[in-house]
PyMOL Python script that loads the backbone (N, CA, C, O; Angstrom):
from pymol import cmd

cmd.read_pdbstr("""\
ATOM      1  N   UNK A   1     -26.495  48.156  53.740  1.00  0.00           N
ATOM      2  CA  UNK A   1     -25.659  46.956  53.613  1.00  0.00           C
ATOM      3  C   UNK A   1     -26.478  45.808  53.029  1.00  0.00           C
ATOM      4  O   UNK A   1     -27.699  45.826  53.182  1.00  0.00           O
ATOM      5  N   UNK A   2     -25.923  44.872  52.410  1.00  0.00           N
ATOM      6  CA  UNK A   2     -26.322  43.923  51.949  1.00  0.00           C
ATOM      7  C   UNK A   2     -26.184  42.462  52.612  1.00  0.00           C
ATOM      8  O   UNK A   2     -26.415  41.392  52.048  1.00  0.00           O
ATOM      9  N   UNK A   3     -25.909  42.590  53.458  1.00  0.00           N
ATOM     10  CA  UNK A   3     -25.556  41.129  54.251  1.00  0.00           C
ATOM     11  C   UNK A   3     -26.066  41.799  55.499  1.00  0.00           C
ATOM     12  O   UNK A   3     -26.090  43.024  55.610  1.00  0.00           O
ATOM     13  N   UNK A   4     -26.427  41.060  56.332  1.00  0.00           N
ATOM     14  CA  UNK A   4     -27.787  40.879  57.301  1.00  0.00           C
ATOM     15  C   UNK A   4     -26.129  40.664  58.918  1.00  0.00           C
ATOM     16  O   UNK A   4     -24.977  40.236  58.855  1.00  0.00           O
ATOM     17  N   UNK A   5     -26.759  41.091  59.772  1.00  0.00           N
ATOM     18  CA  UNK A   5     -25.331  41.294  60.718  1.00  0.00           C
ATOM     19  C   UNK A   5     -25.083  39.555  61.225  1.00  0.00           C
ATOM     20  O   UNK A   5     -24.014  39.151  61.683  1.00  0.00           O
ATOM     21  N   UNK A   6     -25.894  38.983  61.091  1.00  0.00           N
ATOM     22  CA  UNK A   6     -25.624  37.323  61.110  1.00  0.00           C
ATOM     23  C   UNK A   6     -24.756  36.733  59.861  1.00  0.00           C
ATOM     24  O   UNK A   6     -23.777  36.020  60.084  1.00  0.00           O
ATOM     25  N   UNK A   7     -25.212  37.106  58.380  1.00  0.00           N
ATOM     26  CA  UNK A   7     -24.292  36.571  57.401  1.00  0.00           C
ATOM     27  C   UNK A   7     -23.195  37.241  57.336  1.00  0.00           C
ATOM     28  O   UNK A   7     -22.321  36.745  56.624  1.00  0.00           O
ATOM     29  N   UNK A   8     -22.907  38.459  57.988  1.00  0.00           N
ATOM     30  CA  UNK A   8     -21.466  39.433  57.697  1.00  0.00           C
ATOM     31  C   UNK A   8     -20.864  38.545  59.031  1.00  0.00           C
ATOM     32  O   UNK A   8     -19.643  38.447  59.146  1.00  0.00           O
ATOM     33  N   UNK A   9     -21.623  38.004  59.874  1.00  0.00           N
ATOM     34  CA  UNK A   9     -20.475  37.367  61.550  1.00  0.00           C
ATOM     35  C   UNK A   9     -19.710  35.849  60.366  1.00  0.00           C
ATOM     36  O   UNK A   9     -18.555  35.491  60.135  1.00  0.00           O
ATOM     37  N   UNK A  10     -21.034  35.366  59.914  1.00  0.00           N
ATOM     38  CA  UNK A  10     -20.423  33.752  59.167  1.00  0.00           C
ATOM     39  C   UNK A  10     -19.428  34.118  58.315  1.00  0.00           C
ATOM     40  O   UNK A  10     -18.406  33.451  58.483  1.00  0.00           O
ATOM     41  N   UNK A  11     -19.362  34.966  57.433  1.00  0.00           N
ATOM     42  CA  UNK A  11     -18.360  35.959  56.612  1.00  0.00           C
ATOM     43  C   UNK A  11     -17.292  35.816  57.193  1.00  0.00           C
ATOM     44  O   UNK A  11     -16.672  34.756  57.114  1.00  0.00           O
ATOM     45  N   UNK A  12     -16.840  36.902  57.927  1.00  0.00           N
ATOM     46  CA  UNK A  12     -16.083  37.141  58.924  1.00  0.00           C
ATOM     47  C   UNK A  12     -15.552  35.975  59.010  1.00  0.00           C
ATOM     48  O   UNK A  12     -14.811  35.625  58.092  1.00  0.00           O
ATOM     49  N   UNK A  13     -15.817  34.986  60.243  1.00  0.00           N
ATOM     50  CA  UNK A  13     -15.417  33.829  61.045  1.00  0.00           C
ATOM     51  C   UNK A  13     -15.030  32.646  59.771  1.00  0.00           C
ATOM     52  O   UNK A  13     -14.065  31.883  59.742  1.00  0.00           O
ATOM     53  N   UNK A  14     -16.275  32.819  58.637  1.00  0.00           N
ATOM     54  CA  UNK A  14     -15.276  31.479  57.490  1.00  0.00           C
ATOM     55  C   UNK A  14     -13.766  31.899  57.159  1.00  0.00           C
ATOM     56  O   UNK A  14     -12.786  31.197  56.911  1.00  0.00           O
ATOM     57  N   UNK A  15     -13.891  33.017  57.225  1.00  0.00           N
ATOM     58  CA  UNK A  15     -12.495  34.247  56.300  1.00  0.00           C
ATOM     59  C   UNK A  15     -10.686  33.482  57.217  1.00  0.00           C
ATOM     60  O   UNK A  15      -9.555  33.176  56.839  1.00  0.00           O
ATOM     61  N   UNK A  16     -11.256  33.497  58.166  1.00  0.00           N
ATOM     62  CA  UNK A  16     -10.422  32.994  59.810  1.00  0.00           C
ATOM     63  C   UNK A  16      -9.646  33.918  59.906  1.00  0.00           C
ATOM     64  O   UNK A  16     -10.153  34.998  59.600  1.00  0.00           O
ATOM     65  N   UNK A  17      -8.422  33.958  60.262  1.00  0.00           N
ATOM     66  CA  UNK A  17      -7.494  35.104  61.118  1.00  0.00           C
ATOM     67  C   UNK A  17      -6.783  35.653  59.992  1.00  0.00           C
ATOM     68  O   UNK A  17      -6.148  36.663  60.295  1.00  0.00           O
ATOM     69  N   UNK A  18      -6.680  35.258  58.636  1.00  0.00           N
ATOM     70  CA  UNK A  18      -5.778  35.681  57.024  1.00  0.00           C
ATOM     71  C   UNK A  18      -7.070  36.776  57.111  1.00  0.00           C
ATOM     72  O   UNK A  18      -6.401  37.802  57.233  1.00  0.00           O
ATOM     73  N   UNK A  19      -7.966  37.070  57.122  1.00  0.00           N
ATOM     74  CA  UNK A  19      -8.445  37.526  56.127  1.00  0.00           C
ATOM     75  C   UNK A  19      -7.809  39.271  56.147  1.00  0.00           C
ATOM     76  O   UNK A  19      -6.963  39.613  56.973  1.00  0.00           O
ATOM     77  N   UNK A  20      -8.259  40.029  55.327  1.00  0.00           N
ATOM     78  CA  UNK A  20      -7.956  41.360  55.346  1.00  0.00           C
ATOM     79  C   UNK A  20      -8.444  42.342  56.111  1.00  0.00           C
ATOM     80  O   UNK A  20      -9.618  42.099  56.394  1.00  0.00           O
ATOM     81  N   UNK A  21      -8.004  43.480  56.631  1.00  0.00           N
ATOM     82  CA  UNK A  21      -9.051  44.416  57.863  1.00  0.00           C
ATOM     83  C   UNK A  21      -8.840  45.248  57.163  1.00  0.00           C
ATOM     84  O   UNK A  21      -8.277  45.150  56.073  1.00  0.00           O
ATOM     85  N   UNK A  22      -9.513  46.808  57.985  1.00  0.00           N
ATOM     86  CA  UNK A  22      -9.517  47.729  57.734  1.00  0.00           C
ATOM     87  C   UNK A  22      -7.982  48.431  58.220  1.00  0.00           C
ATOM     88  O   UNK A  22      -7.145  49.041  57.554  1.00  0.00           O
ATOM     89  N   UNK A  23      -7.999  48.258  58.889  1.00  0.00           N
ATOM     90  CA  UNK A  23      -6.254  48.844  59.564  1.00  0.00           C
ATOM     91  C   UNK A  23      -5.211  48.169  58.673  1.00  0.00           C
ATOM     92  O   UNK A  23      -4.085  48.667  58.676  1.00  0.00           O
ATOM     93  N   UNK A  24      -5.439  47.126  57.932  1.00  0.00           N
ATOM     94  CA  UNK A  24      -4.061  46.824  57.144  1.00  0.00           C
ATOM     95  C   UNK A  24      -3.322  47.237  56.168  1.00  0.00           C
ATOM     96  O   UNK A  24      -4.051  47.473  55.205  1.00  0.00           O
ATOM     97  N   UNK A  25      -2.291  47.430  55.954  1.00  0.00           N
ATOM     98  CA  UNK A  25      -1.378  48.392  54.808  1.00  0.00           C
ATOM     99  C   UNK A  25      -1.880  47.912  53.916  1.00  0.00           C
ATOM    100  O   UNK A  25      -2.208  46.726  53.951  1.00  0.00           O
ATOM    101  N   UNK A  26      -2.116  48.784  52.718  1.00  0.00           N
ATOM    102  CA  UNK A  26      -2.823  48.500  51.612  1.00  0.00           C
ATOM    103  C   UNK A  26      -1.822  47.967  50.475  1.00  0.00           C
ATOM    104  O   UNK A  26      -1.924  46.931  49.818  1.00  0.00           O
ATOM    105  N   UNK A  27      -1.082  48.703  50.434  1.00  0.00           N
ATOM    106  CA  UNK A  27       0.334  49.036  49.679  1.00  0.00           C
ATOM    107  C   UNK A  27       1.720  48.400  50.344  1.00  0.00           C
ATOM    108  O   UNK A  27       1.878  48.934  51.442  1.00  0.00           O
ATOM    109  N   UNK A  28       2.914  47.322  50.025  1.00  0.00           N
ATOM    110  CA  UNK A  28       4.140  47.225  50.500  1.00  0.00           C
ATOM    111  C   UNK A  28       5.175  47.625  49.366  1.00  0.00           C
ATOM    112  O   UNK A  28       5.288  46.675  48.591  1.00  0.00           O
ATOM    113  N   UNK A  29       5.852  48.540  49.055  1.00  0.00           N
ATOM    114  CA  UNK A  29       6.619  48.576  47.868  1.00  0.00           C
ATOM    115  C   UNK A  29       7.537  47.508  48.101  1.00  0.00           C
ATOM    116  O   UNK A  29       7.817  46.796  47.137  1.00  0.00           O
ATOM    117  N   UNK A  30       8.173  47.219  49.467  1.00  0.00           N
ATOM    118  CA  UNK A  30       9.075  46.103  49.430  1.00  0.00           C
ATOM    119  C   UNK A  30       9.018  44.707  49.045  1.00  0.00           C
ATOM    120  O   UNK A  30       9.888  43.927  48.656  1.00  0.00           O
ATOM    121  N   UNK A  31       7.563  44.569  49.288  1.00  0.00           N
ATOM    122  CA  UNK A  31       6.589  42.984  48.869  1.00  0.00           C
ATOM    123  C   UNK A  31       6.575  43.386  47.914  1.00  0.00           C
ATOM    124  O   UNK A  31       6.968  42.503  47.151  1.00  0.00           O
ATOM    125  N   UNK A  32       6.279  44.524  47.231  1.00  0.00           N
ATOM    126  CA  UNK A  32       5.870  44.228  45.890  1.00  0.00           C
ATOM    127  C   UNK A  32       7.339  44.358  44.789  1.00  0.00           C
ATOM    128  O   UNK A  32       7.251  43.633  43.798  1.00  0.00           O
ATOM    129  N   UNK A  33       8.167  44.898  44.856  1.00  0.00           N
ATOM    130  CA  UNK A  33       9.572  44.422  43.997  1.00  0.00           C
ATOM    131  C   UNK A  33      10.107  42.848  44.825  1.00  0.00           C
ATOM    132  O   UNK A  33      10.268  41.905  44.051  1.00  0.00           O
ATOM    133  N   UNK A  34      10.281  42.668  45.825  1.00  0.00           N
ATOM    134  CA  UNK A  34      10.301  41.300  46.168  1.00  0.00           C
ATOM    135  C   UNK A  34       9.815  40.020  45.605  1.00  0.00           C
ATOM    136  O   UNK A  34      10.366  38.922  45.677  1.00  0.00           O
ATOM    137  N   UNK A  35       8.439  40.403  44.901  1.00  0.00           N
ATOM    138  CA  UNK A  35       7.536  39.922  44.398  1.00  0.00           C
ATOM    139  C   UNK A  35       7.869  39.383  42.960  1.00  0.00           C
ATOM    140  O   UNK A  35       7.747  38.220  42.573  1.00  0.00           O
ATOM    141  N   UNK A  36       8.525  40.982  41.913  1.00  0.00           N
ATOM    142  CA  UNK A  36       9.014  40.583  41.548  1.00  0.00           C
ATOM    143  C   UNK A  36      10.223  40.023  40.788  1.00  0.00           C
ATOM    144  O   UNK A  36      10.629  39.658  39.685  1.00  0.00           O
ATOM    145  N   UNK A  37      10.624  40.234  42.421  1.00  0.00           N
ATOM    146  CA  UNK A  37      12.273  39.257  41.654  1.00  0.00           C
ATOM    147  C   UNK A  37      11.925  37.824  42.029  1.00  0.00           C
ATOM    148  O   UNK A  37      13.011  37.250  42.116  1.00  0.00           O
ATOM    149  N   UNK A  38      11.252  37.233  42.212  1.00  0.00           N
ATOM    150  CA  UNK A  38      11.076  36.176  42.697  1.00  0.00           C
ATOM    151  C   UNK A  38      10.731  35.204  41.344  1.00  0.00           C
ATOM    152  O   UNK A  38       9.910  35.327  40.435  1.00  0.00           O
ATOM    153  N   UNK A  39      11.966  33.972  41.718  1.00  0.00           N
ATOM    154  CA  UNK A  39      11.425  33.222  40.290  1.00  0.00           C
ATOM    155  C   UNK A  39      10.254  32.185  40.485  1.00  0.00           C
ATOM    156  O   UNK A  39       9.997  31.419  39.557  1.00  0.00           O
ATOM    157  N   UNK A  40       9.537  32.134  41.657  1.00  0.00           N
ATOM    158  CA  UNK A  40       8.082  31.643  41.298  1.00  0.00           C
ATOM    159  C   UNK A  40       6.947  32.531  40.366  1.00  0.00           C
ATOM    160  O   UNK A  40       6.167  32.138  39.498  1.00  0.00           O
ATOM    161  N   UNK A  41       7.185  33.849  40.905  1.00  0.00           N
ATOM    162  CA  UNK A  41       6.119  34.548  40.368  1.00  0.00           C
ATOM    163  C   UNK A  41       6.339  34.819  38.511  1.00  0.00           C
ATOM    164  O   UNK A  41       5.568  34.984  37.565  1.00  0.00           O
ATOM    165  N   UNK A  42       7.792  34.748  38.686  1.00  0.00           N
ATOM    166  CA  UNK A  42       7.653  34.705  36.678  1.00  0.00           C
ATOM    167  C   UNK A  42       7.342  33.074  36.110  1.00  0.00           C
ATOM    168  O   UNK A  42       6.790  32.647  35.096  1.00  0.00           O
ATOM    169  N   UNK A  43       7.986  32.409  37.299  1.00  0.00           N
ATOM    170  CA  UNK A  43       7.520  30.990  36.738  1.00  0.00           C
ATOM    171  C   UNK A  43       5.713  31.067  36.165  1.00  0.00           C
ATOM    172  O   UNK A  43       5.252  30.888  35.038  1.00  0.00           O
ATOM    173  N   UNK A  44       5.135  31.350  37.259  1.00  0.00           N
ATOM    174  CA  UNK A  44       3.961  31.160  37.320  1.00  0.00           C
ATOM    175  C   UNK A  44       3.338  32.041  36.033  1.00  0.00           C
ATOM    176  O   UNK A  44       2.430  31.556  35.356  1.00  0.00           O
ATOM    177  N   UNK A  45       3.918  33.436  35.730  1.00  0.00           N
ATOM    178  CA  UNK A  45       2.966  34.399  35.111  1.00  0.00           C
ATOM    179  C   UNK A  45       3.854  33.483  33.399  1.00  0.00           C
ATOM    180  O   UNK A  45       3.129  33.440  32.405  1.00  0.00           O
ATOM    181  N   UNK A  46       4.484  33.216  33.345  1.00  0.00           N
ATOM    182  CA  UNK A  46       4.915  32.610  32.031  1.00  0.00           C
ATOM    183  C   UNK A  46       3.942  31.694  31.904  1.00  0.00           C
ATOM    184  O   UNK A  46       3.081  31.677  31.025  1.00  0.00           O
ATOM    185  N   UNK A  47       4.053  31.088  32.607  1.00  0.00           N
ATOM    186  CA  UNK A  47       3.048  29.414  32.509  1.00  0.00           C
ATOM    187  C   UNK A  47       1.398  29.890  32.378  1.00  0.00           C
ATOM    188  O   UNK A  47       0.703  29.321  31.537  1.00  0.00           O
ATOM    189  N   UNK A  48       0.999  30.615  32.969  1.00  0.00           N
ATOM    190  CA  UNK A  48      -0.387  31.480  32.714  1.00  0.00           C
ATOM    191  C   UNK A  48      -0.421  31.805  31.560  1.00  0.00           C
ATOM    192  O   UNK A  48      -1.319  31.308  30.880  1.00  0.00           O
ATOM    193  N   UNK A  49       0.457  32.676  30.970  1.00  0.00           N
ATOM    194  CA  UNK A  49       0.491  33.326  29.784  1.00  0.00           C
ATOM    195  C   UNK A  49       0.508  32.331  28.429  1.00  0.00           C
ATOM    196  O   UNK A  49       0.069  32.600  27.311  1.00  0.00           O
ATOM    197  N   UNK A  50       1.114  31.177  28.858  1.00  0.00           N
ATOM    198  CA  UNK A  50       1.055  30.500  27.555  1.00  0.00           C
ATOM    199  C   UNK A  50       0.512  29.507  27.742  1.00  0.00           C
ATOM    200  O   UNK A  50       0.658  28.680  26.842  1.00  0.00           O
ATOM    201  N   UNK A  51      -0.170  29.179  28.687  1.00  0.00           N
ATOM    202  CA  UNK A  51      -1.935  28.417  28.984  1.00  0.00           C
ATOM    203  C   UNK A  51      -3.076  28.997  28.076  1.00  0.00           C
ATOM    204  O   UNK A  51      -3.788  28.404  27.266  1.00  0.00           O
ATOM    205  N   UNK A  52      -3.050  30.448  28.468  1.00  0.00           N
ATOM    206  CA  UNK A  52      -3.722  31.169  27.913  1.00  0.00           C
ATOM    207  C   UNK A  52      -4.008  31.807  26.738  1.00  0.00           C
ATOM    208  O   UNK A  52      -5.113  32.167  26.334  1.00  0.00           O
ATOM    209  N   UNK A  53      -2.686  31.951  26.093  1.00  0.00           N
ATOM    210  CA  UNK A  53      -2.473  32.292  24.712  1.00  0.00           C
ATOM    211  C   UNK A  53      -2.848  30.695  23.841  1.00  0.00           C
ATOM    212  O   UNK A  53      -3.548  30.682  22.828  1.00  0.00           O
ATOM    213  N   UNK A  54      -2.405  29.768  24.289  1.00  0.00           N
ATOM    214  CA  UNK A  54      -2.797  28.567  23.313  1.00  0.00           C
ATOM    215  C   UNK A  54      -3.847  27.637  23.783  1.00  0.00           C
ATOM    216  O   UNK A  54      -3.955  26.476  23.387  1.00  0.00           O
ATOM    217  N   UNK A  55      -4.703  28.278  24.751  1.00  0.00           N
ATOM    218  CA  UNK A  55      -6.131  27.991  25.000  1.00  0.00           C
ATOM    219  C   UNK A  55      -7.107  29.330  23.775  1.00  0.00           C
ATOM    220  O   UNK A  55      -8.113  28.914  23.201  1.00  0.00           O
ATOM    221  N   UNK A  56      -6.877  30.074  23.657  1.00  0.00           N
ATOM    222  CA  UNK A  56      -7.573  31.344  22.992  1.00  0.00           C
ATOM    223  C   UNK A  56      -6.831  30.831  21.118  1.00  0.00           C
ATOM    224  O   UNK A  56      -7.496  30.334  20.209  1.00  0.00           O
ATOM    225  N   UNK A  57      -5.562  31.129  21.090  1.00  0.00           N
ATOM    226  CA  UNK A  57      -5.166  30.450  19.910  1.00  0.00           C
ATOM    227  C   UNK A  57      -5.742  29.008  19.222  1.00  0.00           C
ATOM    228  O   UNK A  57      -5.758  29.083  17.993  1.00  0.00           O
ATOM    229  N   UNK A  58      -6.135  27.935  19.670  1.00  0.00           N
ATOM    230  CA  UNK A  58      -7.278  26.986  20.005  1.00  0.00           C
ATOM    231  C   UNK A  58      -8.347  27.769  19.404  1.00  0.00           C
ATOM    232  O   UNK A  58      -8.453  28.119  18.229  1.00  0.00           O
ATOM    233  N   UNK A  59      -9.100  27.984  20.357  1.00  0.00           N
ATOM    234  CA  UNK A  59     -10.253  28.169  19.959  1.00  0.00           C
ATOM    235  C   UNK A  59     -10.332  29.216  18.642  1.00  0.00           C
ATOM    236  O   UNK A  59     -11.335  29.153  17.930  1.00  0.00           O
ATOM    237  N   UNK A  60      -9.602  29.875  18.425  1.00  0.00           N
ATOM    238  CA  UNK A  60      -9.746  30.910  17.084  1.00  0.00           C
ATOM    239  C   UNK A  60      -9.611  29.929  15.884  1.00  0.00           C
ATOM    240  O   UNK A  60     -10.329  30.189  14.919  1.00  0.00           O
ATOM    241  N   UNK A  61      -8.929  29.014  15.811  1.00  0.00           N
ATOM    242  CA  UNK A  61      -8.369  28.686  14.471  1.00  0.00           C
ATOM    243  C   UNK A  61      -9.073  27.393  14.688  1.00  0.00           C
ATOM    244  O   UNK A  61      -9.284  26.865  13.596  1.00  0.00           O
ATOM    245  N   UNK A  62      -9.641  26.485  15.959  1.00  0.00           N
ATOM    246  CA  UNK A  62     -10.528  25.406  15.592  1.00  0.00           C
ATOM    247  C   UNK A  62     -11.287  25.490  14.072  1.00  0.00           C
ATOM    248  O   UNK A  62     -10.780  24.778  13.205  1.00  0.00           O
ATOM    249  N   UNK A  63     -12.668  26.448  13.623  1.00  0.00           N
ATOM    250  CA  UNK A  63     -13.074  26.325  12.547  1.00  0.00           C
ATOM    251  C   UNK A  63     -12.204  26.556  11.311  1.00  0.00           C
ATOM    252  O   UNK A  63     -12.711  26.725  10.202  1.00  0.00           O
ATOM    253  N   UNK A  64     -10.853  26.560  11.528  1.00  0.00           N
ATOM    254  CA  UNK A  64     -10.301  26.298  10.327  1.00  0.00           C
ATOM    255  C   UNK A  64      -8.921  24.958  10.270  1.00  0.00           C
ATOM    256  O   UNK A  64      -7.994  24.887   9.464  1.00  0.00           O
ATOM    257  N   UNK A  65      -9.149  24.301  11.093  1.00  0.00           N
ATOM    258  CA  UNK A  65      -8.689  23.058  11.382  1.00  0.00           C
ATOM    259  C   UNK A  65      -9.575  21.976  11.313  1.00  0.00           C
ATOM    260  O   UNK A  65      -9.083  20.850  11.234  1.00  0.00           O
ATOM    261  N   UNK A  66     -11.091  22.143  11.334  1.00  0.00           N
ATOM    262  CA  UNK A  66     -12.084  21.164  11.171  1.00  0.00           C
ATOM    263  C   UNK A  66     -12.158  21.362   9.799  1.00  0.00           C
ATOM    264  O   UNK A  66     -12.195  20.322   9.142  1.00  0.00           O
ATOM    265  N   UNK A  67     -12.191  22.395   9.191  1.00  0.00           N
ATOM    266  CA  UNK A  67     -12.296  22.302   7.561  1.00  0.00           C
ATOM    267  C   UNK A  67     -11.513  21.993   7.076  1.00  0.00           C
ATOM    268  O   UNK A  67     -11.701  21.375   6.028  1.00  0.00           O
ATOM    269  N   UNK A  68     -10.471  22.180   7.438  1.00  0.00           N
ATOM    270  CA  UNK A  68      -8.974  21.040   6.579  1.00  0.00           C
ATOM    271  C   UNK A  68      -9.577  19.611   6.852  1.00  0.00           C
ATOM    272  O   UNK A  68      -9.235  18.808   5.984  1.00  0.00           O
ATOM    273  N   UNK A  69     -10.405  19.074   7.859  1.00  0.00           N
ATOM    274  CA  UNK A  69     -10.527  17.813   7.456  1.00  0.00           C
ATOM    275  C   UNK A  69     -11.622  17.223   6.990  1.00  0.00           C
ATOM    276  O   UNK A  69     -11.916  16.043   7.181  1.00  0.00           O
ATOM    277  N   UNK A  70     -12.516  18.357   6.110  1.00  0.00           N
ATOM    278  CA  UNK A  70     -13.434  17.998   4.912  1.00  0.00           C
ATOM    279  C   UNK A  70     -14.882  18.581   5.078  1.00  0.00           C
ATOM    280  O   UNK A  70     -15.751  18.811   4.236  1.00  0.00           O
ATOM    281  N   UNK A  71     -14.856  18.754   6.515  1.00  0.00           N
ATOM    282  CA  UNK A  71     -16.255  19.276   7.072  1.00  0.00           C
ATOM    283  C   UNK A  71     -16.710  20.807   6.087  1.00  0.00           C
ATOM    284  O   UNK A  71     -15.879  21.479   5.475  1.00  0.00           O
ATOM    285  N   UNK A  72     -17.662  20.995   6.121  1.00  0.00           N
ATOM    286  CA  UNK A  72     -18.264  22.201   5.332  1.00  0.00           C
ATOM    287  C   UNK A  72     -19.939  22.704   5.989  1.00  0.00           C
ATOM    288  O   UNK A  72     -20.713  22.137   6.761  1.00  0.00           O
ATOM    289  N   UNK A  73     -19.983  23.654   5.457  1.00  0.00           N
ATOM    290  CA  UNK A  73     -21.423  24.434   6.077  1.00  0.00           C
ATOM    291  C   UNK A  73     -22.361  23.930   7.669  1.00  0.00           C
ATOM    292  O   UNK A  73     -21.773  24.265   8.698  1.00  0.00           O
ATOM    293  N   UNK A  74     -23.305  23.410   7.805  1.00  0.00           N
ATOM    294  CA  UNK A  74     -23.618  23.017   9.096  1.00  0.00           C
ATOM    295  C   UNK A  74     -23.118  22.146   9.905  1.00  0.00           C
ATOM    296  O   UNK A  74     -23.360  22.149  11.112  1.00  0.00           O
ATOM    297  N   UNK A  75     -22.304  21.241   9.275  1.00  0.00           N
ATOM    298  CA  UNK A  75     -21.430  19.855  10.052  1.00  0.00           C
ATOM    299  C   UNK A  75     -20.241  20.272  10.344  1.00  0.00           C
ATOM    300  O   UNK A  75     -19.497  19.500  10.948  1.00  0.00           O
ATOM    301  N   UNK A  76     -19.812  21.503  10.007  1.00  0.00           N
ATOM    302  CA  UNK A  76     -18.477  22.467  10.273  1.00  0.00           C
ATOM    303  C   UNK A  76     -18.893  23.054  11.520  1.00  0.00           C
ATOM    304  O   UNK A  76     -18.331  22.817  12.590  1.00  0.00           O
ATOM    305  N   UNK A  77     -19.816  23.772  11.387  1.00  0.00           N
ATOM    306  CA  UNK A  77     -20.314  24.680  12.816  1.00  0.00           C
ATOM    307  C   UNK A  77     -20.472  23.770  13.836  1.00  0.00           C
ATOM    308  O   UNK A  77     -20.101  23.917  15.000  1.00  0.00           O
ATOM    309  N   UNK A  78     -21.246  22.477  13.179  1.00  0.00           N
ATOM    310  CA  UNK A  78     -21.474  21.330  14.600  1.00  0.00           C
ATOM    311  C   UNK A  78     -20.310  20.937  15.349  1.00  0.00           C
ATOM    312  O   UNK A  78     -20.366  20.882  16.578  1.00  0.00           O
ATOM    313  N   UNK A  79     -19.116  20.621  14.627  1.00  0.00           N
ATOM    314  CA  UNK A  79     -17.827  20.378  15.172  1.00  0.00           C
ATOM    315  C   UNK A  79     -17.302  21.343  15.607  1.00  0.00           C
ATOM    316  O   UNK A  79     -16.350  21.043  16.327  1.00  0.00           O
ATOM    317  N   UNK A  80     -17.491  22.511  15.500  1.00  0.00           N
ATOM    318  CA  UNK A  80     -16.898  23.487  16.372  1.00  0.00           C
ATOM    319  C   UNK A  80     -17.136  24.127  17.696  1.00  0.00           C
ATOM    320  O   UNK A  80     -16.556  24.870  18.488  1.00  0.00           O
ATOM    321  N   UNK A  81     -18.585  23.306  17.524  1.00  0.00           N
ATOM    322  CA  UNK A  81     -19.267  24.644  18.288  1.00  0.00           C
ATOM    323  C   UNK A  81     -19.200  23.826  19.906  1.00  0.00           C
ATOM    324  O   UNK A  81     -19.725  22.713  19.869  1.00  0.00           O
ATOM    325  N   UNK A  82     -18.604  24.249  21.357  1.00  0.00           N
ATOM    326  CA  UNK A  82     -18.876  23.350  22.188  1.00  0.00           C
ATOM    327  C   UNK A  82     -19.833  23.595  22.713  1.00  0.00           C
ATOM    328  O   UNK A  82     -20.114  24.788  22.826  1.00  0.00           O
ATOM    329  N   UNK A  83     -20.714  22.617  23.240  1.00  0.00           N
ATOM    330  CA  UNK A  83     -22.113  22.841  23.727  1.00  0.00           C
ATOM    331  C   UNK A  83     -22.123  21.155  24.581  1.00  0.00           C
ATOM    332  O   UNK A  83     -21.453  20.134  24.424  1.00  0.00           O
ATOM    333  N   UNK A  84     -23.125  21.502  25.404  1.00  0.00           N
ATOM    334  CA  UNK A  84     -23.292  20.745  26.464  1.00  0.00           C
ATOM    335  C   UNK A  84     -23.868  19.246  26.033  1.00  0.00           C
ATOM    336  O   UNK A  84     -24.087  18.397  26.897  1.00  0.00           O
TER     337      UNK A  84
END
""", "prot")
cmd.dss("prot")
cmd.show_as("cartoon", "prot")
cmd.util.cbc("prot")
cmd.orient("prot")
């Protein structure tokens, strides 16, 4: 094991009474079609999905949105590039 029987007790006890056991059903088919007919969970996976698609869409086409506005060779890469 990798946790020492003192950091697996702090483990444990931060986790509080939610956390998961060994005896618990792994699987609910009823939770899980429940799940999803539920219009939070498409709310939510829509809204993810197109967070995500036009966070990634963003970043692909940035270096060709800085060059439409005149930038070229190293002052192109500088504007693109994010860094700390």
């Amino acid at each position: 094991m990798w946790l020492t029987e003192e950091e697996r007790a702090w483990a444990c006890e931060r986790m509080g009474p939610y956390a998961p056991k060994g005896t618990d059903k792994h699987f609910n088919k009823v939770d899980f079609f429940n799940t999803l007919k539920s219009l939070e969970f498409w709310l939510f996976s829509i809204t993810y999905f197109l967070l995500a698609n036009s966070g990634n869409a963003f970043g692909y086409f940035t270096p060709t949105i800085v060059e439409t506005l005149g930038y070229r060779g190293c002052e192109l890469v500088h504007h693109t590039l994010t860094c700390c």
